[in-house]
N, C-alpha and C positions, 0 to 999 in steps of 0.2 A: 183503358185496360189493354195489356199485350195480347196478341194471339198467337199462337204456336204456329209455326208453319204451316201444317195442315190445315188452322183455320181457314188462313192468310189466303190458301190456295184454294180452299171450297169455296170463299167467296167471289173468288175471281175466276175457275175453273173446274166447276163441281164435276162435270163427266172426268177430266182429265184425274181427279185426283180421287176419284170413284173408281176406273180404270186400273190405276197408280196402286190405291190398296188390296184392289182384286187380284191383281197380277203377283203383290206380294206375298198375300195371304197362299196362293195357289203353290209358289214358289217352296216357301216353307211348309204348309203340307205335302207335298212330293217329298219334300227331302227327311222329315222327319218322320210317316207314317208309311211310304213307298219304300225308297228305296235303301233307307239307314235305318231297316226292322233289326238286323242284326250285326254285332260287334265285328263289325271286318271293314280292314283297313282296304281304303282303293288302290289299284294297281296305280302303276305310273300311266298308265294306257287311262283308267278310267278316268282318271283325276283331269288328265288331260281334255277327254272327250269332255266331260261336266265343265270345264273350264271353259270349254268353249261353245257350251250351253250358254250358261250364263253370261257370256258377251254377246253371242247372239240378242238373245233375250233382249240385254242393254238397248243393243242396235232397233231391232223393233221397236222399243219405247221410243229411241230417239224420234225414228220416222215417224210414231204417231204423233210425237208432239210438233214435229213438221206438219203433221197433216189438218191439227187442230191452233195451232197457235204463228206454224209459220218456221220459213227457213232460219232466221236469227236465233227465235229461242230450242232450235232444234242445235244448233251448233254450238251454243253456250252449255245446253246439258251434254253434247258428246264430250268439250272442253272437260267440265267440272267431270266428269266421268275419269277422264284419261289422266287428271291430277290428280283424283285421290286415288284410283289402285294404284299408279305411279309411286306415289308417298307412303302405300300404305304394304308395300315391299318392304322398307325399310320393320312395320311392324314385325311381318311374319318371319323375319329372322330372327326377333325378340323372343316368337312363338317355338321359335324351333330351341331358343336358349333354355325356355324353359320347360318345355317336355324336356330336354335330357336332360336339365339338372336335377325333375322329379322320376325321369326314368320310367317315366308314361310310356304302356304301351302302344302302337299303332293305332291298333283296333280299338282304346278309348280317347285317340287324341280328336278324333270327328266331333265327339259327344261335347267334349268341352270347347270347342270351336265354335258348336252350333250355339248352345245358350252361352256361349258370349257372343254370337252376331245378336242375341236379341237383347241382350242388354245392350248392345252397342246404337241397336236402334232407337232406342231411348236417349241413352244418354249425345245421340248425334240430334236430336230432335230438341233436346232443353239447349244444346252448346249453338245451334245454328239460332234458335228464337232468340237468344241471350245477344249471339253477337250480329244478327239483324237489328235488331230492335236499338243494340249501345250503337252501331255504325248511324243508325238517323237519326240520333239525338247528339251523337258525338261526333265530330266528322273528322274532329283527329285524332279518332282511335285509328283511321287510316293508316296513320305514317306509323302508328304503332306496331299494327301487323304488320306492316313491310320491314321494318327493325326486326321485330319478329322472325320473323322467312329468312330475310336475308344472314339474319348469325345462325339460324339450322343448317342454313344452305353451307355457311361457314365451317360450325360442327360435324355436321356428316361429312364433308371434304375431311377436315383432318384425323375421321377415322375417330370421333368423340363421341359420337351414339352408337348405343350397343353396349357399352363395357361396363357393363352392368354387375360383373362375377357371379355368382352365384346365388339365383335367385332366391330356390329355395331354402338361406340363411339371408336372405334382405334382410334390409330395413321394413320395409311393409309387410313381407312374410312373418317373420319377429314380433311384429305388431298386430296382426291376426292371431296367429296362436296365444296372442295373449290374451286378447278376446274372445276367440272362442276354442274349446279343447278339439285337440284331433289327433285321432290315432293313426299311428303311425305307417299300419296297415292297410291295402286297397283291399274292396269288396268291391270288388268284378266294375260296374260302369257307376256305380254307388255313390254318390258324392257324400253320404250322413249315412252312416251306421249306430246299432245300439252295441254297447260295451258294459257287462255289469249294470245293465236297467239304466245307463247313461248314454243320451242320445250326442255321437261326437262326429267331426267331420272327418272326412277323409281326406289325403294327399292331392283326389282329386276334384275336391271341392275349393283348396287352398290354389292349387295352379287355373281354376279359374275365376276366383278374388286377381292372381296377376294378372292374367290374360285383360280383365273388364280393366284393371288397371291401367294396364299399357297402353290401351286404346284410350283413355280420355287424354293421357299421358299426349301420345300421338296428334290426338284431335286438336291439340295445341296448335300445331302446323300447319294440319290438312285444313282443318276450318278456313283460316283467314285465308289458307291459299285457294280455296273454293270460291270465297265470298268476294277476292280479287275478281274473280271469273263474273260473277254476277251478284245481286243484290237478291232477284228474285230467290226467295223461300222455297217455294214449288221446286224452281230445280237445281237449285241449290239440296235440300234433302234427297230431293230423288237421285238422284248423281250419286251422292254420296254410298244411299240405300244399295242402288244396283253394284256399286262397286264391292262393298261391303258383303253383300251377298254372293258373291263370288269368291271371297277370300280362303275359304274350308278349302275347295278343292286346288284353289290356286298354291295353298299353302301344303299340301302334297306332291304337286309338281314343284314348287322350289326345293322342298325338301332330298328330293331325288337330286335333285341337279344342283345344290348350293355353292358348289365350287367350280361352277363353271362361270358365274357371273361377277367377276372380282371387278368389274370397273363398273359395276349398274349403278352404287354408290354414290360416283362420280355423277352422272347421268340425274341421278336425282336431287344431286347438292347443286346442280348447275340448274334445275329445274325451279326449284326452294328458291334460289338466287332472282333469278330471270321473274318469276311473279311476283318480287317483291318488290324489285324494282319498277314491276309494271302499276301495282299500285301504288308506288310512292309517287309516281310522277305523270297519275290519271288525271290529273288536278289540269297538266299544260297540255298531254300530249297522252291521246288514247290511243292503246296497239289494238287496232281489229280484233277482233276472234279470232277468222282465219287463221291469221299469223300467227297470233299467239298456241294455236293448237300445232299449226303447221311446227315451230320452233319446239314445244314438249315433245312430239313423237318423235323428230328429228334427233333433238337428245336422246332418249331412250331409243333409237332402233341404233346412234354411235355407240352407247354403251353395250349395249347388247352384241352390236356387230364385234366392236375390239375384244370386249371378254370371250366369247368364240373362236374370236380367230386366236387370239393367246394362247385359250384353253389346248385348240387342235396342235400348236404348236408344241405343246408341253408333253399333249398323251404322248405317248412312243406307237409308232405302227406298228401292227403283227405283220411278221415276215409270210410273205406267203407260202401256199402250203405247197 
């Protein structure tokens, strides 16, 4: 019989993943019973500070699992960490396509962010057991994933993810409303309203059907590029989790700044690329951790540095006064 990650990991490290769900449990009550009692969007300030909560946070996890399991498996979860918020960029531009093509306001885009980080944690928890479980029974699902990675890494180079058009007339949106009715109307953070003694959903009930969408969509990627990083379950989901739980506020600070990062893209298809290749060819020739972490940030702080300095290059300076 299979066991879910979480088994996997109580048996092997019941404090650590005792820990693991305390810290998350605690996480999401701050955030849904503290601090997001009421409809208001965060500043670009705040978003930022919570942003950098919640990598903290990460960072502490990391050093506890240094302090319980050891320097190796401490550097494999900062790894798997640094790879899926890395990849999971790519989502929240998705995110931002589709609040404006629903025309979602601010102050309810948190709400649908949150209950889909928790359906994400589900569905990251059936998609990690799945393809733990097929990698030790199959071992060339391997070269799969790395196929896998490597034509995303390809895709997102020529600018092929993303162009989605219009979400709120998809293919899957199309296909919801045909399932179930919704009016066309928002009621305040409301995801189901009644209509004539008929219970129907709301526009923002429908943009988080896409949002849950997007992300298994995603997890296509992130997964096998996680599972390059390691086999272990434990921190393989927790990696994930802590990334994931950052993404709400992370995804307000992009939103503020989305034009300033025009080569991050870049950064992340060379990213996608580089671990696929590193699992294709774990079989003759294993790249450290180390390195492998060292060369992801590396990418991502090129990307970041060139779209900056671009960016500065473009604003125009105000004349002084």
């Amino acid at each position: 019989m299979n066991n879910t990650p979480l088994e996997i990991a109580h048996h092997s490290h019941p404090q650590l993943i005792t820990g693991f769900v305390m810290v998350v449990l605690a996480l999401l009550a701050l955030d849904l019973f503290v601090l997001r009692k009421k409809d208001e969007a965060p500043t670009t300030k705040q978003a930022f500070l919570w942003s950098g909560f919640y990598v903290l946070t990460a960072l502490s996890f990391c050093a506890w699992i240094w302090s319980r399991l050891g320097a190796d498996s401490a550097m494999t979860f900062l790894t798997g960490y640094v790879v899926e918020l890395s990849l999971s960029i790519d989502n929240l531009f998705v995110f931002i396509l589709i609040f404006g093509s629903f025309k979602i306001g601010a102050k309810y885009q948190h709400r649908v962010l949150f209950w889909g980080v928790l359906g994400a944690l589900i569905m990251r928890a059936i998609c990690i057991s799945v393809g733990v479980a097929a990698l030790e029974r199959f071992q060339w699902l391997t070269y799969v994933f790395a196929v896998i990675l490597i034509w995303a890494g390809i895709k997102t180079f020529k600018g092929e993810e993303g162009n989605e058009g219009d979400p709120s007339n998809g293919l899957i949106a199309n296909a919801v409303k045909r399932l179930i009715p919704i009016d066309d109307s928002y009621r305040g953070h409301s995801f189901f309203t009644k209509k004539d003694g008929r219970l129907m959903a709301t526009p923002l009930f429908l943009a988080l059907i896409l949002v849950e969408v997007s992300d298994v969509i995603f997890a296509v990627d992130s997964i096998p590029a996680v599972l390059a990083v390691s086999k272990d379950p434990f921190i393989v989901y927790s990696s994930n989790i802590f990334a994931i739980l950052g993404l709400r506020n992370l995804y307000f600070v992009l939103a503020s700044m989305v034009n300033m990062f025009k080569h991050l893209d870049k950064a992340i298809s060379f990213i996608l690329v580089f671990i696929g290749i590193k699992i294709g060819i774990e079989h003759w020739y294993h790249i450290p951790v180390g390195i492998a972490l060292s060369i992801i940030l590396g990418a991502l702080a090129l990307g970041i540095g060139i779209s900056l300095a671009q960016h500065e290059e473009r604003t125009p300076h105000q004349p002084p006064r």
